[in-house]
C-alpha positions as CSV (number, residue, x, y, z in Angstrom):
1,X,-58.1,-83.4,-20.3
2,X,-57.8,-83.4,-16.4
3,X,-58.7,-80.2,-15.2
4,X,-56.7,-78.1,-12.1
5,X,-58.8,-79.7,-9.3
6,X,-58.3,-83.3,-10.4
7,X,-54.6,-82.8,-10.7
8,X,-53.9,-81.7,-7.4
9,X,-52.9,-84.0,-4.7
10,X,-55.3,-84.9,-2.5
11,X,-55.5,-83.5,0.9
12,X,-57.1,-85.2,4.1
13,X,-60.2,-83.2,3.8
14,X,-60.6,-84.6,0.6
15,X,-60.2,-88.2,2.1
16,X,-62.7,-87.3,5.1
17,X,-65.2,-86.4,2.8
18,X,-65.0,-89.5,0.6
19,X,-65.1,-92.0,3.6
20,X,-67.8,-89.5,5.0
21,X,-66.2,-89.0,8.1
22,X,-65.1,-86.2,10.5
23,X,-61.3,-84.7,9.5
24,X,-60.0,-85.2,13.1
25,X,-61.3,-89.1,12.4
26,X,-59.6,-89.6,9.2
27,X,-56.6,-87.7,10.8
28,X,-56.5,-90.3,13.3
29,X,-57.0,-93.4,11.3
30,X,-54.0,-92.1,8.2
31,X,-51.3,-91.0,11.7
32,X,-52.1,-94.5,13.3
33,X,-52.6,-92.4,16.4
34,X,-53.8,-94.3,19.9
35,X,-57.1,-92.7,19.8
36,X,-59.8,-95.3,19.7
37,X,-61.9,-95.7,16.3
38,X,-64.5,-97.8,15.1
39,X,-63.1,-100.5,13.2
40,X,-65.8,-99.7,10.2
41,X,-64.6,-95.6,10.2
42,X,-61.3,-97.3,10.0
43,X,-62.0,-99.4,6.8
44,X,-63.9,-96.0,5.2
45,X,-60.9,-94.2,5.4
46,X,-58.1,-96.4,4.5
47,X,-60.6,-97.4,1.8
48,X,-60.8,-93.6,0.5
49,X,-57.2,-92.9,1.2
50,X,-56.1,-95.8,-1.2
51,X,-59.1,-95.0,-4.2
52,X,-57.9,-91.1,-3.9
53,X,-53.9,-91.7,-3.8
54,X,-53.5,-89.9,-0.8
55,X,-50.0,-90.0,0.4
56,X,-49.8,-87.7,3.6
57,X,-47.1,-84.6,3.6
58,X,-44.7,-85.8,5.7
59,X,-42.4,-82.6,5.5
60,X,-45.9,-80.3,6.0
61,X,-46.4,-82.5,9.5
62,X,-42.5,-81.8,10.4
63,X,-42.9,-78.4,10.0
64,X,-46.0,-78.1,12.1
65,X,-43.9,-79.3,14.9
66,X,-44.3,-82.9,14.2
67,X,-41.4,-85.7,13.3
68,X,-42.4,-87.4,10.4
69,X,-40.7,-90.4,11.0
70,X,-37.7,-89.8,8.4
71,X,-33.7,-89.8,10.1
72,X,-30.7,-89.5,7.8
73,X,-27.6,-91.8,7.8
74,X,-24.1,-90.3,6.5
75,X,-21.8,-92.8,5.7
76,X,-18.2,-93.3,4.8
77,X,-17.3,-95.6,1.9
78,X,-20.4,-97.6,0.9
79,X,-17.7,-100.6,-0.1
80,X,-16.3,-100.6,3.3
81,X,-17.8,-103.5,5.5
82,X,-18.1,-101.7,8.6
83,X,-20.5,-99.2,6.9
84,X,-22.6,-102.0,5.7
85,X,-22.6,-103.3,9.1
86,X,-23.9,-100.0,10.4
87,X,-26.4,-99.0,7.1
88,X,-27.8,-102.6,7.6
89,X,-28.2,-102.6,12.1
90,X,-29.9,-98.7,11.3
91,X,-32.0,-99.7,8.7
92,X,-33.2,-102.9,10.1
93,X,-34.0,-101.1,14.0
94,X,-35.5,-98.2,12.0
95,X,-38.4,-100.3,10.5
96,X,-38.3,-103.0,12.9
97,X,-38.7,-100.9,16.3
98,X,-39.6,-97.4,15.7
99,X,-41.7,-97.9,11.8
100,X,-39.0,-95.3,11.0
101,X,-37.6,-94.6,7.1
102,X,-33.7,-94.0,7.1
103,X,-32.3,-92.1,4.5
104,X,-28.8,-93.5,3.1
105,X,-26.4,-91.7,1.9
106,X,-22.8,-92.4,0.9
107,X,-20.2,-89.4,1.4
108,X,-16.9,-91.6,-1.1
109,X,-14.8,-90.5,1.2
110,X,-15.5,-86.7,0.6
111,X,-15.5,-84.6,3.4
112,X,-17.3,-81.6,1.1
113,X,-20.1,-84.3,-0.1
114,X,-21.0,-84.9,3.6
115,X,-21.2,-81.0,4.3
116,X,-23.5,-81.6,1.0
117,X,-25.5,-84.4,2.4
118,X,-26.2,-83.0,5.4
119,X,-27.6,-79.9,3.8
120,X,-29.9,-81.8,1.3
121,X,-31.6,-83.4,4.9
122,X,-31.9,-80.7,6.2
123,X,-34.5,-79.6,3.7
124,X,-36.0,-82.6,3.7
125,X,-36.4,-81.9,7.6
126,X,-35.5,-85.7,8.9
127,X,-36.1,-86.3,12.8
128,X,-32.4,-86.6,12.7
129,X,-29.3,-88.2,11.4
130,X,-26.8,-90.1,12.5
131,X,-22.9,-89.1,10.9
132,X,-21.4,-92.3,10.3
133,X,-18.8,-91.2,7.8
134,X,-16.3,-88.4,8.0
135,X,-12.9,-88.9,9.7
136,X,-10.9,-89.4,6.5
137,X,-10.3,-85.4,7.2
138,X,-11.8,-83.8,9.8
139,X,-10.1,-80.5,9.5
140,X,-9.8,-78.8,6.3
141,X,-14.1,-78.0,6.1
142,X,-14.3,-78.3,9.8
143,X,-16.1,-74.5,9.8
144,X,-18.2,-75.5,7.3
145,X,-19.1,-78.5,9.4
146,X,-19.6,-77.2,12.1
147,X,-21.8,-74.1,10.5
148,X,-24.2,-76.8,8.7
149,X,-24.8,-79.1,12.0
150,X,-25.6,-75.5,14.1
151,X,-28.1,-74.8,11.0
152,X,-29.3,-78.3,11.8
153,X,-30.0,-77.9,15.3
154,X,-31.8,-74.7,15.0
155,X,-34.1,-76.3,12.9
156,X,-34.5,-78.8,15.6
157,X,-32.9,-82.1,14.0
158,X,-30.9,-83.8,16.4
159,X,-27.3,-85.1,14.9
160,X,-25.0,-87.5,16.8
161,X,-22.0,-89.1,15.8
162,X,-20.3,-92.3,15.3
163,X,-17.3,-91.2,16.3
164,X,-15.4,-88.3,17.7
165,X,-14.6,-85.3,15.4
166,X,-14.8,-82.2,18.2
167,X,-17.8,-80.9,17.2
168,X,-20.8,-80.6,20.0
169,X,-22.8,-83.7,19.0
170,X,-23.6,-86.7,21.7
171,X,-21.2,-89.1,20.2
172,X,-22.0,-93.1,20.3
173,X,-18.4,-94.8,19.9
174,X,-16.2,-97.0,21.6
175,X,-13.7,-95.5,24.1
176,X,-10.9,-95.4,21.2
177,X,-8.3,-94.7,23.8
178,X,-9.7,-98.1,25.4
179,X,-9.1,-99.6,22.0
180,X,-5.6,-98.6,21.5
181,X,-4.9,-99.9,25.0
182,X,-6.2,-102.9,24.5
183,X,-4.3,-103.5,21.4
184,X,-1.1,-102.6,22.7
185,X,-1.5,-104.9,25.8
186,X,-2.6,-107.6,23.9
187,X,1.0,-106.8,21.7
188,X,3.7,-106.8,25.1
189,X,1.6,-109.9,26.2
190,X,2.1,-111.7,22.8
191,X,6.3,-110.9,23.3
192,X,6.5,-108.5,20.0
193,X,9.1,-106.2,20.0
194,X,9.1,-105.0,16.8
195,X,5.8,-104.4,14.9
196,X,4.7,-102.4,11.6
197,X,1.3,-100.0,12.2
198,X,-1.1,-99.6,9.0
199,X,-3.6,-96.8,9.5
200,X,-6.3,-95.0,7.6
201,X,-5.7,-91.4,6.8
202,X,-4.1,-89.3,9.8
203,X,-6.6,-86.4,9.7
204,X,-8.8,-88.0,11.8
205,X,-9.8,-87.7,16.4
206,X,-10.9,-91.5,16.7
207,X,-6.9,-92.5,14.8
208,X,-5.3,-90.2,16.9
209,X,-6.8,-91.2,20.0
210,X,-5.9,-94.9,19.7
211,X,-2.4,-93.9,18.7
212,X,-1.8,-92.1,21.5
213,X,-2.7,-94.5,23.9
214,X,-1.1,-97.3,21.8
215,X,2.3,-95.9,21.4
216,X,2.7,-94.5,24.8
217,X,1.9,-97.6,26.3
218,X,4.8,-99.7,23.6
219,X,6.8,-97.1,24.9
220,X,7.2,-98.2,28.0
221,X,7.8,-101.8,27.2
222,X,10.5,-101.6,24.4
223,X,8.6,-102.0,21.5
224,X,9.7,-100.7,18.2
225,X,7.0,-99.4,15.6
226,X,6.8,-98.0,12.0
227,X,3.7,-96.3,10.9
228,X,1.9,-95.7,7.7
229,X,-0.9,-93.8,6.8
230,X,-2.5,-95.8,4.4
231,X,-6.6,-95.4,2.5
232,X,-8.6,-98.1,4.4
233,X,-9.0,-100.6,1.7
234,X,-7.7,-103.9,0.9
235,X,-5.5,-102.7,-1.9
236,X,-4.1,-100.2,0.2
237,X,-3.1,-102.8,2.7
238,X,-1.2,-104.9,0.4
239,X,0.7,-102.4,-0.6
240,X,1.5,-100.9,2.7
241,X,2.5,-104.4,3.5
242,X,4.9,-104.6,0.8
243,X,6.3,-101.3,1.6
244,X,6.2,-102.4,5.6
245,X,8.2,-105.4,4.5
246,X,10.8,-103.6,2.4
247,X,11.7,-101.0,4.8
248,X,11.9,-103.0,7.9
249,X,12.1,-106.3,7.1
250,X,12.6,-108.0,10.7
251,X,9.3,-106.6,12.2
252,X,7.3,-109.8,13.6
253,X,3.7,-108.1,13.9
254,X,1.6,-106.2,11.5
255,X,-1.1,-104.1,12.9
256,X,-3.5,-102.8,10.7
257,X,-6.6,-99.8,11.5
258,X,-9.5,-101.9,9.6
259,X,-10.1,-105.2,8.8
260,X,-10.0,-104.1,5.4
261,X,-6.5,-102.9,5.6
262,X,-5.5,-106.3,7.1
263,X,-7.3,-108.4,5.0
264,X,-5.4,-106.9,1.6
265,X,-1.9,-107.3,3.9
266,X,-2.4,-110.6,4.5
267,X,-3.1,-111.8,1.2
268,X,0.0,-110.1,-0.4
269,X,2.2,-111.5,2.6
270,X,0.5,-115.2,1.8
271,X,1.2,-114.6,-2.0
272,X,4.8,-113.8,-0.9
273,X,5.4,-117.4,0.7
274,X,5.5,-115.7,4.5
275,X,3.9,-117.9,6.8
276,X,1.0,-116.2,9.3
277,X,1.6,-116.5,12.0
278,X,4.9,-117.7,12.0
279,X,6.8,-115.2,10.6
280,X,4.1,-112.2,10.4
281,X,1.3,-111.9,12.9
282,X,-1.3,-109.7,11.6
283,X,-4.1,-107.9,13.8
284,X,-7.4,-106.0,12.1
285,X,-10.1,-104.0,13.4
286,X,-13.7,-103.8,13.5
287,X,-14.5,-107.9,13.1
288,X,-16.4,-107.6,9.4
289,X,-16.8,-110.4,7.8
290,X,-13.5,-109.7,6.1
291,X,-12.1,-111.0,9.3
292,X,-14.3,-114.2,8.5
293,X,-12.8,-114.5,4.9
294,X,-9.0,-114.4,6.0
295,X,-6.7,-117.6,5.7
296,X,-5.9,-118.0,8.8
297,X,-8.7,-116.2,10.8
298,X,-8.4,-112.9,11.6
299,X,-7.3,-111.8,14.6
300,X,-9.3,-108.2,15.4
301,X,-11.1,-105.9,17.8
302,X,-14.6,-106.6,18.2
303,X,-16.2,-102.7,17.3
304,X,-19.9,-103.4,17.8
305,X,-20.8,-101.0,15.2
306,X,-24.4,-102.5,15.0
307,X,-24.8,-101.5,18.7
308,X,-23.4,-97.9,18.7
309,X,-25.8,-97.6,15.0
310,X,-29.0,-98.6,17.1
311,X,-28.6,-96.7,20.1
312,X,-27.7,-93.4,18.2
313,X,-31.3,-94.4,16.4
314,X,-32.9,-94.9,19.6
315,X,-31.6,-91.8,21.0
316,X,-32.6,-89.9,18.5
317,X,-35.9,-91.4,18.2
318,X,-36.8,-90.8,21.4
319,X,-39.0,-88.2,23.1
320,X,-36.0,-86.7,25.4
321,X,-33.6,-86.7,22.4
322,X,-31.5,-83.2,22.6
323,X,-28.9,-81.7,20.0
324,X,-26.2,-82.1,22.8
325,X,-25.0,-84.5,25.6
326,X,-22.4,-87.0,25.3
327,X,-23.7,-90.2,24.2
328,X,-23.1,-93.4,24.9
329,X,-19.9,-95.2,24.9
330,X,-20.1,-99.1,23.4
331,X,-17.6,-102.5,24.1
332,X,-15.0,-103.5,22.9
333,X,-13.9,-106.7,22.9
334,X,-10.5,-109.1,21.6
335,X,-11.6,-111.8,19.1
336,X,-9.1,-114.5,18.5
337,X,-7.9,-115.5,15.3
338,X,-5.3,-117.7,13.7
339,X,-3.6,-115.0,11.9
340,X,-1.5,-113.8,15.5
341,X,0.8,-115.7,17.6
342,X,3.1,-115.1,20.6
343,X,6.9,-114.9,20.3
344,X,8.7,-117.6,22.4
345,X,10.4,-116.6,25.4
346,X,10.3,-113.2,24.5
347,X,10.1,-110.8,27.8
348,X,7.4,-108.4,28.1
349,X,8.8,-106.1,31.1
350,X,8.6,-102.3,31.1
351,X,11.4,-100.4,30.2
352,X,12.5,-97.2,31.7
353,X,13.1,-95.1,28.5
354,X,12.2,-95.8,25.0
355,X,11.8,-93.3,22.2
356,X,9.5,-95.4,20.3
357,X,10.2,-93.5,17.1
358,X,10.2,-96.0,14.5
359,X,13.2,-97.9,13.3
C-alpha cells in the first residue's frame, strides 16, 4: 500500500533534493530561465524531475504573479472554416513563437456557453484569451458579458477580441466599414443594379457595420437590394438562395456574409440550371477554402483571420499587454473569382435619391 507521502505530487524541493542540487538551481533548470547552469546540474535535474513525475503547478506560478504560459481561445462554430482558420494560425504561433499552450474552446453558437467558457478560464487563470466567437447575438447576455470580462481583468487576464461587440477590449479586426465599402464599390463598378444580400444573424456590431456602409453607398448609385438574415452555413445559403430567387426573381448579383453562406447558394443555384456568372453573380467573404471548393471560383473578401489571430496572441503575450487599448486593425483585400461578372453597358453613376429599401 502507498502510504500519504508517496502519494503526494512531488514538489521542486523534492526534485532539488534528488538531483542534489540547490532549489533556486532546480528552479532554474524546470522554468527554462536565462540564468546560466552547468550543463551537468542541468542533466541532474531534468534526470530527477522525469524519475519523480514532477509536473510543475502552473496555476500555483500564475497566482504568484507569474503567467504560466496557458491563453484561452473562444470560438464560434467549430464547423465554420473561418474558425479553423483562426484555431489553427493561434495554435500554430502559440507553440511555434511564444512555447505557449492555447486552450480551445467551441461556444455552438451559444452566446450563454461563451459567458460559460470564459468563466471556466478564468479559474484556470490563462495569460489571456482571445474571443473569437460571439456575434451571433451580442445583446441579450451583454451584462453578463460584460460582468465576466471585468471579473477577468481584475484578475489580471488580458481579453481582446476578434471583432467588435462594444465591450472595452483592444479589438484585432478588419475595418468592417472598410469592408462593406469595398464590397459595394466593387458592386456599382461591376454595373449591378439589382442584388439579393444573405447575412448571418442581425444581432451582431461587425454585420451592422458593413451594412451601413454598404447600403448607404448603393444608395447613392441606384442600386436595389433585398436582405436576409440567414445562420452562416451552407445549408442556410441554399435556402436563402431559393427563397432570394422566388421573391425577386430578376436580381443579377447575390451577395453573401461568409463563404459558407455562398458556397451552399451557389450549389443550389448550379443544381437549378442558372449559369454563374451569367445569370447570378455570387460574392462570399472571408476566402476559406470553401472559396477554393466552388464551381466557378469564388469571388470573396480576403479577411486575414490568420493575421488578426496571431497578433491578438502576440499582444497578449507580450510584456506591455494591458486589459484595454484598441487593437490593431488588419487588410482587407478583393480576391477574384469566376463566380462574378460585370453587366454590359450597365451605368454606374450616382443618383441623387434612392430609398434603397428592397424591392
Amino acid at each position: 500500500m502507498t502510504d500519504e507521502k508517496d502519494a503526494k505530487n512531488p514538489t521542486l524541493v523534492d526534485v532539488a533534493r534528488t538531483a542534489g542540487v540547490s532549489l533556486s538551481t532546480a528552479a532554474r533548470v524546470l522554468r527554462n530561465s536565462s540564468y546560466p547552469v552547468d550543463d551537468q546540474l542541468r542533466d541532474k535535474v531534468n534526470a530527477a524531475a522525469k524519475s519523480l513525475g514532477y509536473v510543475p503547478n502552473l496555476v500555483a506560478r500564475r497566482l504568484r504573479g507569474g503567467k504560466q504560459g496557458v491563453v484561452g481561445l473562444v470560438i464560434g462554430d467549430m464547423l465554420d472554416s473561418h474558425y479553423g482558420i483562426i484555431a489553427e494560425a493561434v495554435t500554430e504561433r502559440a507553440e511555434s513563437a511564444h512555447s505557449t499552450f492555447a486552450i480551445v474552446c467551441n461556444m455552438q453558437r451559444d452566446p450563454l456557453l461563451e459567458i460559460k467558457y470564459l468563466r471556466k478560464l478564468l479559474e484556470y487563470r490563462v495569460d489571456g484569451i482571445i474571443m473569437a466567437g460571439g456575434g451571433f447575438d451580442q445583446w441579450t447576455h451583454r451584462e453578463a458579458l460584460v460582468e465576466t470580462i471585468d471579473e477577468l481583468k481584475r484578475a489580471g487576464t488580458t481579453v481582446v477580441s476578434l471583432m467588435p461587440r462594444n465591450i472595452e477590449v483592444p479589438v484585432f479586426s478588419a475595418d468592417n466599414e472598410a469592408v462593406g465599402l469595398t464590397i459595394a464599390r466593387f458592386i456599382v463598378e461591376n454595373g449591378h443594379s439589382k442584388i439579393g444580400i444573405l447575412l448571418g444573424p442581425a444581432r451582431n456590431e461587425m454585420t451592422k457595420l458593413r451594412m451601413q456602409a454598404m447600403t448607404s453607398y448603393l444608395s447613392g448609385y441606384a442600386v436595389d437590394y433585398a436582405i436576409a438574415n440567414i445562420d452562416s452555413t451552407p445549408e442556410a445559403g441554399a435556402q436563402g438562395a431559393a427563397e432570394m430567387l422566388a421573391r425577386n426573381p430578376d436580381f443579377t448579383a447575390l451577395i453573401c456574409g461568409s463563404d459558407a453562406i455562398a458556397f451552399g447558394a451557389t450549389n443550389y443555384l448550379r443544381g437549378e440550371g442558372i449559369d454563374i456568372p451569367g445569370r447570378i453573380s455570387v460574392m462570399g467573404l472571408g476566402n476559406t477554402r470553401l472559396a477554393t471548393l466552388c464551381t466557378p471560383r469564388l469571388t470573396t473578401v480576403e479577411m486575414n483571420f490568420d493575421q488578426a489571430g496571431r497578433a491578438a496572441l502576440d499582444f497578449i503575450v507580450s510584456d506591455d499587454s494591458t486589459t484595454d487599448g484598441p487593437g490593431a486593425v488588419t487588410p482587407h483585400d478583393l480576391v477574384i473569382g469566376g463566380s462574378f461578372a460585370a453587366i454590359k453597358g450597365a451605368a454606374s453613376g450616382p443618383a441623387e435619391e434612392h430609398p434603397a429599401d428592397g424591392w
